[in-house]
DRENDO-1510 file (C-alpha; in Angstrom, 1 decimal, always signed):
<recs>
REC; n; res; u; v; w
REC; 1; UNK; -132.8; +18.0; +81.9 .
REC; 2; UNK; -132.9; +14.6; +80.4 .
REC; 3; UNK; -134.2; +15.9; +77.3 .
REC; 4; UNK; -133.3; +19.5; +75.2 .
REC; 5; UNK; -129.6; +18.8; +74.8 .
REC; 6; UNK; -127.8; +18.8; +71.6 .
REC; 7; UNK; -127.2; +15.7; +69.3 .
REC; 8; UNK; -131.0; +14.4; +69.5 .
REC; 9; UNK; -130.7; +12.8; +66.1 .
REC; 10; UNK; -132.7; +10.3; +67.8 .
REC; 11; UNK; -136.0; +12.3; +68.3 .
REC; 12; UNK; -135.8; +11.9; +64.4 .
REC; 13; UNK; -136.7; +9.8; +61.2 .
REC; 14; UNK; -135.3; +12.5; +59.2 .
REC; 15; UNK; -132.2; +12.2; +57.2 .
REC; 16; UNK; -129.4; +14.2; +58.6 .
REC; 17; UNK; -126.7; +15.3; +56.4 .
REC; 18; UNK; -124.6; +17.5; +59.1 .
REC; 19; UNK; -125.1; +17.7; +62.6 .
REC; 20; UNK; -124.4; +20.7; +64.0 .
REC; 21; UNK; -125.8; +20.2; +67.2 .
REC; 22; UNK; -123.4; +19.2; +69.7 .
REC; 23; UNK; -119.7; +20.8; +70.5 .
REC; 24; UNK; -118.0; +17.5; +69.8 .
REC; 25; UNK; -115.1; +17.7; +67.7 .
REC; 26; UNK; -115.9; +16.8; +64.4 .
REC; 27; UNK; -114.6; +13.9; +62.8 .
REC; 28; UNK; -114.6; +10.2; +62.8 .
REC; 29; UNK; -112.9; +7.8; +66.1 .
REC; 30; UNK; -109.4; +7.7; +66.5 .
REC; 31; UNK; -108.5; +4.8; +64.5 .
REC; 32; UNK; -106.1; +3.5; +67.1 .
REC; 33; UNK; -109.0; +4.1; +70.1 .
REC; 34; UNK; -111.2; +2.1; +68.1 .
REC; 35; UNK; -108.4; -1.0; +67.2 .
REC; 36; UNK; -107.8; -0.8; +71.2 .
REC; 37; UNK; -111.4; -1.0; +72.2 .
REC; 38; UNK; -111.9; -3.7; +69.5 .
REC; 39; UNK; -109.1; -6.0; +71.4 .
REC; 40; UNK; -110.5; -5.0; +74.6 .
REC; 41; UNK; -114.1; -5.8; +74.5 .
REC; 42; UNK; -114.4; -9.1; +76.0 .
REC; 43; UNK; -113.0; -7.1; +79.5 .
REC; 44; UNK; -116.9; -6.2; +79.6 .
REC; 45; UNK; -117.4; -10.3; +81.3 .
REC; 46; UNK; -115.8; -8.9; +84.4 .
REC; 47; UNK; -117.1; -5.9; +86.5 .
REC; 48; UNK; -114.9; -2.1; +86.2 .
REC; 49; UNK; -112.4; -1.4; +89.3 .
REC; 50; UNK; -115.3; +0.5; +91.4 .
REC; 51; UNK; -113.4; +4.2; +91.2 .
REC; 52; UNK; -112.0; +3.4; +87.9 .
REC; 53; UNK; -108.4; +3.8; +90.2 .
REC; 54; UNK; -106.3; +2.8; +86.9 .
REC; 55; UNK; -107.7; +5.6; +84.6 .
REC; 56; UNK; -107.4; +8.5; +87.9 .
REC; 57; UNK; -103.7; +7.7; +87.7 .
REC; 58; UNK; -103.2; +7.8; +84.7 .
REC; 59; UNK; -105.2; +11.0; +84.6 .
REC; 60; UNK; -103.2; +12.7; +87.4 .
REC; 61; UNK; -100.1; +11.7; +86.1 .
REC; 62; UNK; -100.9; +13.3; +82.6 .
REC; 63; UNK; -102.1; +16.6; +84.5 .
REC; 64; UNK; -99.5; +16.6; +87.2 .
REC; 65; UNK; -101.5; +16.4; +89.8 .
REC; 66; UNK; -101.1; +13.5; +92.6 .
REC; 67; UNK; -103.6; +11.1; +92.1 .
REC; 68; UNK; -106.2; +11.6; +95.6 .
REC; 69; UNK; -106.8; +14.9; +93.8 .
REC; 70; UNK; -108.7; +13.3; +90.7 .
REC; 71; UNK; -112.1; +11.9; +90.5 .
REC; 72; UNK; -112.8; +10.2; +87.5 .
REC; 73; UNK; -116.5; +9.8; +86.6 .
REC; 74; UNK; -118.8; +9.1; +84.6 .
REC; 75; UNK; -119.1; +12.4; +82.4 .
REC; 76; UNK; -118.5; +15.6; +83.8 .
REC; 77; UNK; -121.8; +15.5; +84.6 .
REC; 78; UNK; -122.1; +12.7; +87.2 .
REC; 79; UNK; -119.3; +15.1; +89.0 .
REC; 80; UNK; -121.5; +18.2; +88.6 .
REC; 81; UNK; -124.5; +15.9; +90.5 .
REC; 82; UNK; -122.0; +14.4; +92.9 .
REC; 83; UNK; -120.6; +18.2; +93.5 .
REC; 84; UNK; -124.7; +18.9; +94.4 .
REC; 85; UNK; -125.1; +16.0; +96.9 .
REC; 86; UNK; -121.7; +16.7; +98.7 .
REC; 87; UNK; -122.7; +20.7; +99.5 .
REC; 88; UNK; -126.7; +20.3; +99.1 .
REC; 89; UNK; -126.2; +22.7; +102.4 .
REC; 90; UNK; -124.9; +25.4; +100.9 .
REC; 91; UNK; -126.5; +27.9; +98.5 .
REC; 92; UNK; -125.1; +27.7; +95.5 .
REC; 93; UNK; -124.7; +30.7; +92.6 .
REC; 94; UNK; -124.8; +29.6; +88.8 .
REC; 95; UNK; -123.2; +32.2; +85.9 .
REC; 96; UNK; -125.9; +32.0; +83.0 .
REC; 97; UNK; -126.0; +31.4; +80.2 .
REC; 98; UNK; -125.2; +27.9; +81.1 .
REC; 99; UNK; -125.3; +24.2; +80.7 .
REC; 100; UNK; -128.6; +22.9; +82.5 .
REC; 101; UNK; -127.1; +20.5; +84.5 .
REC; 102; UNK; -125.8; +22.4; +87.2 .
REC; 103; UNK; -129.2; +24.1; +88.0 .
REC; 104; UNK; -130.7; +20.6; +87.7 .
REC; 105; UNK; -128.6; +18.7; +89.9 .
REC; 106; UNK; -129.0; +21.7; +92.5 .
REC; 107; UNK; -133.0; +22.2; +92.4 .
REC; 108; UNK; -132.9; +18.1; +93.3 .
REC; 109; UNK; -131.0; +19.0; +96.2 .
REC; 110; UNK; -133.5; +21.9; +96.9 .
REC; 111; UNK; -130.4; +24.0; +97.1 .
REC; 112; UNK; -131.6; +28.0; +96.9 .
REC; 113; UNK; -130.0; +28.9; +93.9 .
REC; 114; UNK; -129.4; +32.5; +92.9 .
REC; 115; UNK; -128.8; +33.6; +88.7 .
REC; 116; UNK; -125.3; +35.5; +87.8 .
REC; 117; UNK; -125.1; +37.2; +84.3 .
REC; 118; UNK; -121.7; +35.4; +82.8 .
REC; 119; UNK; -120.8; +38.5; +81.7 .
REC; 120; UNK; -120.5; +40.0; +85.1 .
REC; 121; UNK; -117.3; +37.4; +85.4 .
REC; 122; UNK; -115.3; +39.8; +83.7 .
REC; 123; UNK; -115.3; +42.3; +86.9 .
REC; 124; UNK; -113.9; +40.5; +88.8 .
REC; 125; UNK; -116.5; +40.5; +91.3 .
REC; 126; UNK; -117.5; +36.6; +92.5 .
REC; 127; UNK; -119.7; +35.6; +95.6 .
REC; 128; UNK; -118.3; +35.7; +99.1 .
REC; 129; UNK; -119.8; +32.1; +100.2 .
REC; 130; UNK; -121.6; +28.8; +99.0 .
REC; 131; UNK; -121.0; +26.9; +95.8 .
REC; 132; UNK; -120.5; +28.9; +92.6 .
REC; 133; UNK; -121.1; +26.8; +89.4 .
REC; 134; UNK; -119.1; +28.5; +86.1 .
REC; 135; UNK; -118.3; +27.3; +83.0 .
REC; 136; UNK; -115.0; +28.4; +81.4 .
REC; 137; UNK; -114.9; +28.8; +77.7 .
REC; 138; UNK; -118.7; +29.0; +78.1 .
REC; 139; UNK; -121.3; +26.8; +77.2 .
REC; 140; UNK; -123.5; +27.9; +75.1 .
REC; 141; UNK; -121.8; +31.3; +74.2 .
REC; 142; UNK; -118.2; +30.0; +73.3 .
REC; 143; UNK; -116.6; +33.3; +75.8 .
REC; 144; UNK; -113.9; +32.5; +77.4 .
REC; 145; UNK; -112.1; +34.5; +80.4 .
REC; 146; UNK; -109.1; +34.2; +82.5 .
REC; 147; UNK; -109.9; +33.4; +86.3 .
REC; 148; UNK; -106.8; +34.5; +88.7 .
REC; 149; UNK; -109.7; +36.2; +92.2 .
REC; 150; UNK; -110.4; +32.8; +93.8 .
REC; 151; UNK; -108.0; +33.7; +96.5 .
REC; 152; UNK; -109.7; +36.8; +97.7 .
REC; 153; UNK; -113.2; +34.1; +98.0 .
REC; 154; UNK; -111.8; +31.8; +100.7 .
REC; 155; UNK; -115.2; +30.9; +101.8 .
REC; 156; UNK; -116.7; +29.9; +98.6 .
REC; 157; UNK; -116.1; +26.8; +96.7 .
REC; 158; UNK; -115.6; +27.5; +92.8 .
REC; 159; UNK; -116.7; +24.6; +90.5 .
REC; 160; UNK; -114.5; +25.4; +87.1 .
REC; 161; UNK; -115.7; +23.6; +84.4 .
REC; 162; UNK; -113.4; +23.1; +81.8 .
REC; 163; UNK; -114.9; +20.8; +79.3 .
REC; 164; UNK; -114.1; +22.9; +76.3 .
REC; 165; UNK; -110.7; +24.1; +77.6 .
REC; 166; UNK; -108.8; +21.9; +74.7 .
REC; 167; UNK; -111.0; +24.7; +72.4 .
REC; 168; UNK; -109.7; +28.0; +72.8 .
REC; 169; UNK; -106.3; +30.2; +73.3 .
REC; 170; UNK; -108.0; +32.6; +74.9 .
REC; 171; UNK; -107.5; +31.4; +78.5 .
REC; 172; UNK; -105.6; +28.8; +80.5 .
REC; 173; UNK; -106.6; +26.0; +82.4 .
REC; 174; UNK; -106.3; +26.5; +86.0 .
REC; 175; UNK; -106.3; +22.4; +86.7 .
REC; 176; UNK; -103.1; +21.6; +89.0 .
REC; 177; UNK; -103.1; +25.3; +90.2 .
REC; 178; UNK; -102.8; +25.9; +94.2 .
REC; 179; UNK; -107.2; +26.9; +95.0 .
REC; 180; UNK; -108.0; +24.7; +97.7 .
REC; 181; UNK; -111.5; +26.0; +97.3 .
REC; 182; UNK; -111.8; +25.4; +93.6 .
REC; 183; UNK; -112.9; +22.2; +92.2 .
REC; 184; UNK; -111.8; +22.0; +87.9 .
REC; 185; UNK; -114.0; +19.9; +85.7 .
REC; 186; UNK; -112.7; +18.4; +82.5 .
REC; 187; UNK; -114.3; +16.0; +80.0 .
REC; 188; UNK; -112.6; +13.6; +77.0 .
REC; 189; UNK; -115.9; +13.7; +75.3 .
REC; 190; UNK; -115.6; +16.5; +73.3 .
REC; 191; UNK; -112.0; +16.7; +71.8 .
REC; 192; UNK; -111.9; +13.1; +72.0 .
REC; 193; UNK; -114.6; +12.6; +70.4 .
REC; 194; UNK; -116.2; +10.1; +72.5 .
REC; 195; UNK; -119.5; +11.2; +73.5 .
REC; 196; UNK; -121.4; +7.6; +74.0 .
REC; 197; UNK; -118.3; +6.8; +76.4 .
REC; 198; UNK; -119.4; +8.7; +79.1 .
REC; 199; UNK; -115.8; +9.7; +80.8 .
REC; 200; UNK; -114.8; +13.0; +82.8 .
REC; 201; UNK; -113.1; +14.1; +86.1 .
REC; 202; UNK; -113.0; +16.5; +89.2 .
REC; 203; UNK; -109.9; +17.6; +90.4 .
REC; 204; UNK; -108.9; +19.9; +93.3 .
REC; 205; UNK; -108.1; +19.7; +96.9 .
REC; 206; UNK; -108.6; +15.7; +98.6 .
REC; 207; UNK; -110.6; +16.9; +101.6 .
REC; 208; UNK; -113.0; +18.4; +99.4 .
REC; 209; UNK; -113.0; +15.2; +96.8 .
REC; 210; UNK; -113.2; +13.1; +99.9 .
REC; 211; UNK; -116.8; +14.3; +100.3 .
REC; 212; UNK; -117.6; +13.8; +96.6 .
REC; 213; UNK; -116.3; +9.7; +97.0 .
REC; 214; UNK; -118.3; +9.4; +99.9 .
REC; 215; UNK; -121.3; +9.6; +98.3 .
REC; 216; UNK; -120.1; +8.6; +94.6 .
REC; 217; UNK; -122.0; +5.0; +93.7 .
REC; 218; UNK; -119.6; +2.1; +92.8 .
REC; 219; UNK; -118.7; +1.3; +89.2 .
REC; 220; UNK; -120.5; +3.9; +87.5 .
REC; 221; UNK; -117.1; +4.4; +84.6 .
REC; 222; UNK; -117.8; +1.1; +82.8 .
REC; 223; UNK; -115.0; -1.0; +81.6 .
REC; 224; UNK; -114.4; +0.3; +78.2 .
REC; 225; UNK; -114.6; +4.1; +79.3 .
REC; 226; UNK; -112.0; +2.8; +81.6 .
REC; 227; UNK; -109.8; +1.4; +78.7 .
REC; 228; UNK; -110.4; +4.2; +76.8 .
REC; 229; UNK; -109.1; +6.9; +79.1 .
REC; 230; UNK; -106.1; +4.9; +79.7 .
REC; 231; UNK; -105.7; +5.0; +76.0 .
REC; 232; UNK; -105.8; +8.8; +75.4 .
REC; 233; UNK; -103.9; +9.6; +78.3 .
REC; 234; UNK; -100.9; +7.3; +77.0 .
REC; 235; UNK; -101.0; +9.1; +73.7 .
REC; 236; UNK; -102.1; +12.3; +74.6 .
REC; 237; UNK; -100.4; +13.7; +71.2 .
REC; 238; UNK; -102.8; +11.8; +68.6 .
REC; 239; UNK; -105.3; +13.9; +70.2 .
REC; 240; UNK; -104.4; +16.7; +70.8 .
REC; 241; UNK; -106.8; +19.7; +69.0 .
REC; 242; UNK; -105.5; +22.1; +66.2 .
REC; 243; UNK; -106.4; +25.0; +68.4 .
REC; 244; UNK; -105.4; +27.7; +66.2 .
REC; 245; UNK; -106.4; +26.3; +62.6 .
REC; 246; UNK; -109.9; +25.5; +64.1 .
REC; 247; UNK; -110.5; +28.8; +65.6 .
REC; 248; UNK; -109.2; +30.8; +62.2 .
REC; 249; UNK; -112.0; +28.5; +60.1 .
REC; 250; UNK; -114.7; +29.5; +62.7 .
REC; 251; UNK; -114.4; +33.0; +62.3 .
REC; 252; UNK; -113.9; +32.4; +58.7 .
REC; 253; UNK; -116.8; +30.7; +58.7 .
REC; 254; UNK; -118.9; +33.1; +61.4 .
REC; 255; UNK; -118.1; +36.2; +58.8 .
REC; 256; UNK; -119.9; +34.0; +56.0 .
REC; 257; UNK; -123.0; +33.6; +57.8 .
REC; 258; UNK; -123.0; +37.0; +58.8 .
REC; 259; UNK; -122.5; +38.1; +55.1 .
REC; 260; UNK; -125.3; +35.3; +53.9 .
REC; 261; UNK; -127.6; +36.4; +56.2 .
REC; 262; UNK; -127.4; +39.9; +55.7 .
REC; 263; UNK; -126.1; +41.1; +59.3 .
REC; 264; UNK; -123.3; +43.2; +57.6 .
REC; 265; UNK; -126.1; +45.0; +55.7 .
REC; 266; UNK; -128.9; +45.4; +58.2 .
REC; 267; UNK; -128.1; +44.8; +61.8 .
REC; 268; UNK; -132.0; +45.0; +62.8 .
REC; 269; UNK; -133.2; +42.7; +60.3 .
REC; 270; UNK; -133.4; +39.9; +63.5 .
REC; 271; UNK; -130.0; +37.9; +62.3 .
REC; 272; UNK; -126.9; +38.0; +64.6 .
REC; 273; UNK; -123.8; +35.9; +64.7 .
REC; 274; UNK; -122.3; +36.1; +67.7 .
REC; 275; UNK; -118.8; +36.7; +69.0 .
REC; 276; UNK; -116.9; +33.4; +70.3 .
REC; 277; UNK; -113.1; +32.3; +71.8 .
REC; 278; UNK; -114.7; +29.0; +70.7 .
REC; 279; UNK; -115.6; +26.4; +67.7 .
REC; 280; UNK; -118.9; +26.7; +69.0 .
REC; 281; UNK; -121.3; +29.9; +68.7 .
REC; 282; UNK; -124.6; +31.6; +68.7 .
REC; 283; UNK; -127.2; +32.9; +66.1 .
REC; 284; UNK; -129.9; +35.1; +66.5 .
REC; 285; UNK; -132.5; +34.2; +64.3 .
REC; 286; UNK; -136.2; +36.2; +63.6 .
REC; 287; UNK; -138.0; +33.1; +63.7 .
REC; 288; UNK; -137.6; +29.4; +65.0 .
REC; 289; UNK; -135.5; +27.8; +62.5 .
REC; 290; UNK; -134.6; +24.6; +64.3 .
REC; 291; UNK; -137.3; +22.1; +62.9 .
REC; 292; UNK; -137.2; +24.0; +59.0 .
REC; 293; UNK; -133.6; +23.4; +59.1 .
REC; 294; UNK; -133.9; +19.8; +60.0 .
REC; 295; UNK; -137.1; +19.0; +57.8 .
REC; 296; UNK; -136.2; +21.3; +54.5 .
REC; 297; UNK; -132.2; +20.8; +54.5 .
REC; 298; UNK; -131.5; +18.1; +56.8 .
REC; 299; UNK; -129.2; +19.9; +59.1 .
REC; 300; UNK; -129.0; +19.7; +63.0 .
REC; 301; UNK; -128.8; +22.2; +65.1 .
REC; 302; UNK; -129.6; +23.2; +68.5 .
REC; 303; UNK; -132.0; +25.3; +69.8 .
REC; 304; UNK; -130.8; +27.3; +73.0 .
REC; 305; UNK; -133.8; +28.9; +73.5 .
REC; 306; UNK; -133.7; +26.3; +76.7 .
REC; 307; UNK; -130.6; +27.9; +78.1 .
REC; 308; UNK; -131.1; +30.3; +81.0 .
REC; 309; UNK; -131.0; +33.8; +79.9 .
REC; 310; UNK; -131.3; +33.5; +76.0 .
REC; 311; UNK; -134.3; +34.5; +73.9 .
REC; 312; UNK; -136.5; +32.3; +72.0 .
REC; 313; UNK; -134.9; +32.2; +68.9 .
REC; 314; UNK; -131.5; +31.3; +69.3 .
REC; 315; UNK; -129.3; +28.4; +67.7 .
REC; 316; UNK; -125.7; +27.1; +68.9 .
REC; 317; UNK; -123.8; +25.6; +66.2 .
REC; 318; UNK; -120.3; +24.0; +66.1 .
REC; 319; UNK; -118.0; +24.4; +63.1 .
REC; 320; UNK; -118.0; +21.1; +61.3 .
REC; 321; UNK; -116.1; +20.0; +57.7 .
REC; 322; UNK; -115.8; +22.9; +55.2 .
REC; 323; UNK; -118.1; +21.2; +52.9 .
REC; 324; UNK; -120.9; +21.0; +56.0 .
REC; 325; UNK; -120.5; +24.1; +56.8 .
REC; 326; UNK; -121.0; +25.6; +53.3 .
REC; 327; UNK; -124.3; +23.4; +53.7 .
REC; 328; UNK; -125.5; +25.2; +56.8 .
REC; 329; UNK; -124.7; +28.4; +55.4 .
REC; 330; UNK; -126.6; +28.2; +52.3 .
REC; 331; UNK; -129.9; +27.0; +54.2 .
REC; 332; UNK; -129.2; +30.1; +56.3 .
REC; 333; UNK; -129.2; +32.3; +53.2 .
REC; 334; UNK; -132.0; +31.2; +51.6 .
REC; 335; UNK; -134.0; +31.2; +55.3 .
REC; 336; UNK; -132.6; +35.2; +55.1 .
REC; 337; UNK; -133.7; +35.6; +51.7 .
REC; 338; UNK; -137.5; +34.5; +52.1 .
REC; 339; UNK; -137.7; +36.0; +55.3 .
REC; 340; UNK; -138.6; +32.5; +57.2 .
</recs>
């Protein structure tokens, strides 16, 4: 899906005052990222190591892991389409509500793919064979659960992805645990804030990762992707989320919107905030809200009702700044109040 994602600021003239689109961490770059990136810029004159070798050491060593069990690549994403190439012979089984990609990548493959309610997760119960995509806290819902049954599933390979792990307390990763048929995905776009950099990983067991190099193109983490995963990982601790402050002002901040749009009042009146382990969460809406939002207020959002499993009128938002979020709030009020 190359377009219908979150942060498409671009699609727009329109001023935006708060973007509430993508699950990004809010806040400006790390100012030390940014001085290092600065003094590294004229590395772009010479071409990236081809597997961006530096940067999976450095990201094995921070995960305790040995290093033939990372894959660094370019996004989580590139790994979720290299994950697609490598076991294009399998069927594969997707947990939806989900991010697009992993249905995407499969249909190119012409892999059969079958839909699994996320919910269903919770049981226990997980396919006996083929390639099983889930995502874990969820994306687009924010539900998180913990995983412990790959062991009774030796014939199916798990893909994990973690990209909003650094989000919630209401699991564990399971990165550097003993699944040989689980592959983890992580990201440093989203608590790193570094979106436009375009740097993620695959780890797990190096027979199966062997598969995913063999048909992984040459240099595709560029130079300063490279520089700046080398960065985080050596000081992990300047960027490292406030977990539990950020979940407390999200359900602060959820009850607010439920109370502004009268869901405490009137339950059937078409407005529901959803539950979430997450900074990031649903709303059910009565009407398409996206583009009045944008055009009346200047606030972004994004419209789920592309997500597998959702209904038409359904927004994600992430929890931003206090004083953004009292702006999103208010819009939703007065969209409650005039019924539009």
């Amino acid at each position: 899906m190359i377009i219908g994602h979150g942060d498409d600021a671009w699609e727009y003239a329109t001023a935006i005052r708060a973007d509430f689109s993508s699950n990004v961490r809010y806040g400006p770059l790390d100012p030390g990222l940014m001085r290092h990136l600065q003094e590294r810029v004229a590395a772009v004159t010479h071409y990236p190591e081809p597997a961006a070798q530096s940067l999976q050491q450095a990201a094995a060593e921070a995960y305790g892991v040995p290093g033939e069990r990372v894959l660094v690549t370019n996004g989580a994403t590139e790994a979720i389409y290299l994950i697609a190439q490598a076991f294009r012979d399998r069927p594969v089984s997707i947990y939806v509500p989900a991010f697009a990609e992993y249905e995407d990548a499969c249909a190119i493959q012409g892999m059969k793919i079958a839909f699994r309610d996320w919910e269903d997760l919770r049981a226990g119960s997980l396919p006996d064979t083929g390639l099983v995509f889930l995502c874990n806290p969820n994306n687009p819902t924010g539900a998180a659960i913990t995983l412990e049954m790959f062991s009774r599933y030796p014939d199916a390979l798990f893909v994990v992805d973690e990209s909003y792990i650094e989000f919630t307390r209401a699991t564990e990763s399971i990165l550097g645990k003993a699944y040989p048929n689980v592959l983890v995905l992580r990201s440093l776009t989203k608590s790193c804030r570094i979106p436009g950099l375009r740097i993620g990983l695959v780890a797990g067991d190096e027979i199966i990762l062997d598969r995913l190099r063999a048909v992984k193109m040459p240099w595709s983490v560029n130079r300063l992707a490279i520089e700046a995963g080398r960065y985080i990982f050596q000081h992990l601790a300047d960027f490292a989320v406030p977990v539990e402050a950020l979940v407390a002002q999200t359900a602060a901040w959820r009850e607010e919107l439920r109370a502004a749009t009268g869901t405490h009042e009137d339950p059937k009146a078409g407005w529901r905030v959803r539950e979430t382990d997450t900074h990031y969460f649903l709303i059910d809406t009565p009407a398409p809200l996206k583009m009045r939002l944008l055009t009346d207020y200047g606030l972004l959002v994004r419209d789920a009702s592309n997500f597998r499993g959702l209904g038409p009128n359904v927004l994600r938002v992430a929890c931003q700044s206090a004083e953004h979020n009292y702006l999103l709030t208010e819009a939703l009020r007065e969209c409650a109040w005039t019924g539009r």
